[in-house]
N, CA, C and O of each residue as an XYZ file, in Angstrom:
260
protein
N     -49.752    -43.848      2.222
C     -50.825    -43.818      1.240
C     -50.816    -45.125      0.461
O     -49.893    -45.752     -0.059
N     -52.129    -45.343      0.540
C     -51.907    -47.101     -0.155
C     -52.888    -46.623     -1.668
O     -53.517    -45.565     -1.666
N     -52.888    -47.481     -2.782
C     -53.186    -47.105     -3.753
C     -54.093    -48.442     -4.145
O     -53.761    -49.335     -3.365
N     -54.977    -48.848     -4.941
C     -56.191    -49.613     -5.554
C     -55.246    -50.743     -5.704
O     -54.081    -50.506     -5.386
N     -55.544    -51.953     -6.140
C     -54.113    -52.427     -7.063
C     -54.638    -52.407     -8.664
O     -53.870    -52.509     -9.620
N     -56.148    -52.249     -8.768
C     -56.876    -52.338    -10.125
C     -55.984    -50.763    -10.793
O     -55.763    -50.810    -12.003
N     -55.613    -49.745    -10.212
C     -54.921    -48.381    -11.005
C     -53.953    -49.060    -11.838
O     -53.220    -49.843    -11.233
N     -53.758    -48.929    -13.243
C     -52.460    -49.180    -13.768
C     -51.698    -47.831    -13.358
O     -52.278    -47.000    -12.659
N     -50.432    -47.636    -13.791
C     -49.052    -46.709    -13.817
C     -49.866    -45.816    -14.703
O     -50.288    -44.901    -13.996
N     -50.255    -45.685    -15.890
C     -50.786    -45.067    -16.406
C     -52.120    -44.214    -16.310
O     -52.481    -43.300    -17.052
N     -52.840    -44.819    -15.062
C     -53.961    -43.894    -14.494
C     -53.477    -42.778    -13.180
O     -54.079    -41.785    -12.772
N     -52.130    -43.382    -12.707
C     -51.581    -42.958    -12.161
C     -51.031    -41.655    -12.004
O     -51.166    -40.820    -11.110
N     -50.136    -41.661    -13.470
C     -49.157    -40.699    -14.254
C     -50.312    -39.688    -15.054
O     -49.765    -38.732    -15.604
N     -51.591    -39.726    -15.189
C     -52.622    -39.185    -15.904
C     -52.543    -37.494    -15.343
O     -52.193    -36.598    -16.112
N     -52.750    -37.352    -14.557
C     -52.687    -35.798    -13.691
C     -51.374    -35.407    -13.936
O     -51.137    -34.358    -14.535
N     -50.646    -36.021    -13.600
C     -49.007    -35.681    -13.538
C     -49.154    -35.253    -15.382
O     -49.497    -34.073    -15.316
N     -49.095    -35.499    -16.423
C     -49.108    -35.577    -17.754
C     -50.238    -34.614    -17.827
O     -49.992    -33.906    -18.802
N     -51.184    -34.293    -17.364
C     -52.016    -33.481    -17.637
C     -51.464    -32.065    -17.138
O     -51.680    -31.006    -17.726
N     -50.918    -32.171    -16.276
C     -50.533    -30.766    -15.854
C     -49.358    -29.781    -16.244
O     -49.261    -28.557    -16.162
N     -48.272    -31.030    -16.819
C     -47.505    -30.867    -17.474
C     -47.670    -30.048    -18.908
O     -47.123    -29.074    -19.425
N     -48.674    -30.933    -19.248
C     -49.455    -30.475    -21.143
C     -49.396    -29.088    -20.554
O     -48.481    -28.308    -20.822
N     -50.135    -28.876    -19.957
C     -51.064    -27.245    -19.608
C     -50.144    -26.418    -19.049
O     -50.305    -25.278    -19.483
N     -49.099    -26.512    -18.144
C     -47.513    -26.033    -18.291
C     -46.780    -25.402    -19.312
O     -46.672    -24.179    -19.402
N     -46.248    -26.258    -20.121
C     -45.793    -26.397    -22.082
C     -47.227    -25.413    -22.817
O     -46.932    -24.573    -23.666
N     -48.264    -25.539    -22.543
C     -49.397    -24.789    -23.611
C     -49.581    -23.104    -23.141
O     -50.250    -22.252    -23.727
N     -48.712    -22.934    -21.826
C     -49.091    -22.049    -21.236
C     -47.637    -20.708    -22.039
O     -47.720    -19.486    -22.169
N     -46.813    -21.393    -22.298
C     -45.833    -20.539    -23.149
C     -45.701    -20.699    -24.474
O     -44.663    -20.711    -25.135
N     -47.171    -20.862    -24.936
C     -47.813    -20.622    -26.651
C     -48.948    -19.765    -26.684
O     -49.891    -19.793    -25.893
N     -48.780    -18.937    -27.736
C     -49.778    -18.491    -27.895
C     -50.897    -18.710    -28.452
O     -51.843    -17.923    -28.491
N     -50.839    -19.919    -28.966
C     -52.451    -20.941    -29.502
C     -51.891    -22.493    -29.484
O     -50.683    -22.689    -29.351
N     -52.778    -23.536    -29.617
C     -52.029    -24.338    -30.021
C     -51.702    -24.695    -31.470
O     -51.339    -25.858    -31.643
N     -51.765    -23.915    -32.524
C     -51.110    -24.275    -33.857
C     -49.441    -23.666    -33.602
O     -48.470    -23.843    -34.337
N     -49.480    -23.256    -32.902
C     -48.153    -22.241    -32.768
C     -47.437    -23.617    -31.951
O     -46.286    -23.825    -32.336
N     -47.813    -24.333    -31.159
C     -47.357    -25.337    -30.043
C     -47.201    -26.701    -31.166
O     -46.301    -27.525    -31.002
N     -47.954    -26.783    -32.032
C     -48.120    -28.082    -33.070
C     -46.656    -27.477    -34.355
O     -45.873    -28.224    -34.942
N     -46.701    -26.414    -34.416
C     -45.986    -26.331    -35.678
C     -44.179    -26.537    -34.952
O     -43.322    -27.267    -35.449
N     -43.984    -25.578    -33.569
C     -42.523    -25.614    -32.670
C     -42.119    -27.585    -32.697
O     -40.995    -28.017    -32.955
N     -43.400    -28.520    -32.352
C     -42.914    -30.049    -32.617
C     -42.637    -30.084    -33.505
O     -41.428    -30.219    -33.694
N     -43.502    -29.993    -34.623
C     -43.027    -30.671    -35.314
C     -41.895    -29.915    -36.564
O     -41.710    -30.391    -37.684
N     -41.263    -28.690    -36.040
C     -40.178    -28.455    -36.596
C     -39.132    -28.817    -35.623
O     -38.002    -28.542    -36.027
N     -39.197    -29.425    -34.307
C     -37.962    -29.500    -33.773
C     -37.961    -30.912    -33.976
O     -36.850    -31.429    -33.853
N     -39.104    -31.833    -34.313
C     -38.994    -33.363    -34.959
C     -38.301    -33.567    -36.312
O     -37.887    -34.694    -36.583
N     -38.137    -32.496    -37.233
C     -37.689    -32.431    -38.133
C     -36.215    -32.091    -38.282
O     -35.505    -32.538    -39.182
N     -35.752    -31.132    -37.174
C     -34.599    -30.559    -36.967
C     -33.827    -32.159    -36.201
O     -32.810    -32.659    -36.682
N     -34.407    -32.625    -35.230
C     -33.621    -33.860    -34.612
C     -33.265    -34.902    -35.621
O     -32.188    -35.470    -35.445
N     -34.278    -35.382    -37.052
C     -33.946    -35.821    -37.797
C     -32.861    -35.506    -38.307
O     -31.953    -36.308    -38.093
N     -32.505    -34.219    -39.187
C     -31.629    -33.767    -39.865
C     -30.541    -33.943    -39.402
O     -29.504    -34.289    -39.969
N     -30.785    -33.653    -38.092
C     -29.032    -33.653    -37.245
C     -28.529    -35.697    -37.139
O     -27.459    -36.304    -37.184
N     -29.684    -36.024    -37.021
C     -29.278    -37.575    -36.834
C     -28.151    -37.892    -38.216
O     -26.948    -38.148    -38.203
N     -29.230    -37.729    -39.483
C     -28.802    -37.938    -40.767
C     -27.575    -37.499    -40.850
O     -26.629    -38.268    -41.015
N     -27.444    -36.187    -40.743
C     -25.578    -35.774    -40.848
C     -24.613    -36.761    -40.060
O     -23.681    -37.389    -40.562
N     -25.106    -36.781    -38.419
C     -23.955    -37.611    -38.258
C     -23.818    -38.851    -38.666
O     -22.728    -39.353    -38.939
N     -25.251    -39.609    -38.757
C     -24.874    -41.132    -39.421
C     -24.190    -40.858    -41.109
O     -23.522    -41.833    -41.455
N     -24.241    -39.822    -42.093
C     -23.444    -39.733    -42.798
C     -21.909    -39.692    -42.307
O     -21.063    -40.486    -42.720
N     -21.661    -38.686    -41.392
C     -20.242    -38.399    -41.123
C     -19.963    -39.520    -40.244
O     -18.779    -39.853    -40.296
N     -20.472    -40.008    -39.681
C     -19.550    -41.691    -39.212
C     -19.586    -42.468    -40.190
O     -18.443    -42.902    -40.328
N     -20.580    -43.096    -41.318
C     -20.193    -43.765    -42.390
C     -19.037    -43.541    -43.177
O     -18.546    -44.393    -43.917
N     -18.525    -42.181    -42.987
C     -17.933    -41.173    -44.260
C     -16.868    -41.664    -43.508
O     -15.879    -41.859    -44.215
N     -16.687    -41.975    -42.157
C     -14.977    -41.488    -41.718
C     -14.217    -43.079    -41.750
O     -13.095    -43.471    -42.072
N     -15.768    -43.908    -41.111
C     -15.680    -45.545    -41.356
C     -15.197    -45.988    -42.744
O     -14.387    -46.912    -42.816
N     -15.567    -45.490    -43.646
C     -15.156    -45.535    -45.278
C     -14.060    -45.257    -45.736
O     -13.650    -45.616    -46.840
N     -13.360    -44.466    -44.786
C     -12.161    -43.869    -45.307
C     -11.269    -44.467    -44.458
O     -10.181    -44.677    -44.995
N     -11.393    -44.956    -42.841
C     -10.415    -45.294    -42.171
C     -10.165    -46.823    -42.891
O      -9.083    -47.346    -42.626
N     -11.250    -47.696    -43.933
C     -11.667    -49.177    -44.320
C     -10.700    -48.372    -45.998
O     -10.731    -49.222    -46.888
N     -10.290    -47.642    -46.262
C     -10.022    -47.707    -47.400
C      -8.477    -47.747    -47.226
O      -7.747    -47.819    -48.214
């Protein structure tokens, strides 16, 4: 199968990403329910970052003291 050379990667990957979405939307029951699960697990990945960059500063601080 030969392909255009004018397609970028991104017209490419378009179906593939589309089908995917509709995959993921298919185990919500609306999409506010699908918008609110991001952006509490964007919030949760934060939090967890923050602790550990505290607890490596914290241990760096103490092994420097």
């Amino acid at each position: 199968m030969v392909f255009p050379l004018f397609k970028s990667m991104t017209e490419l990957l378009l179906p593939v990403k589309q089908a995917e979405k509709r995959r993921v939307e298919k185990g919500f029951a609306n999409q506010d329910a699908m918008h609110r699960y991001i952006k509490l697990t964007e919030q949760m990945n934060k939090s967890i970052k923050r602790k550990n960059a505290k607890r490596i500063f914290d241990q760096s601080f103490k092994e420097s003291a």
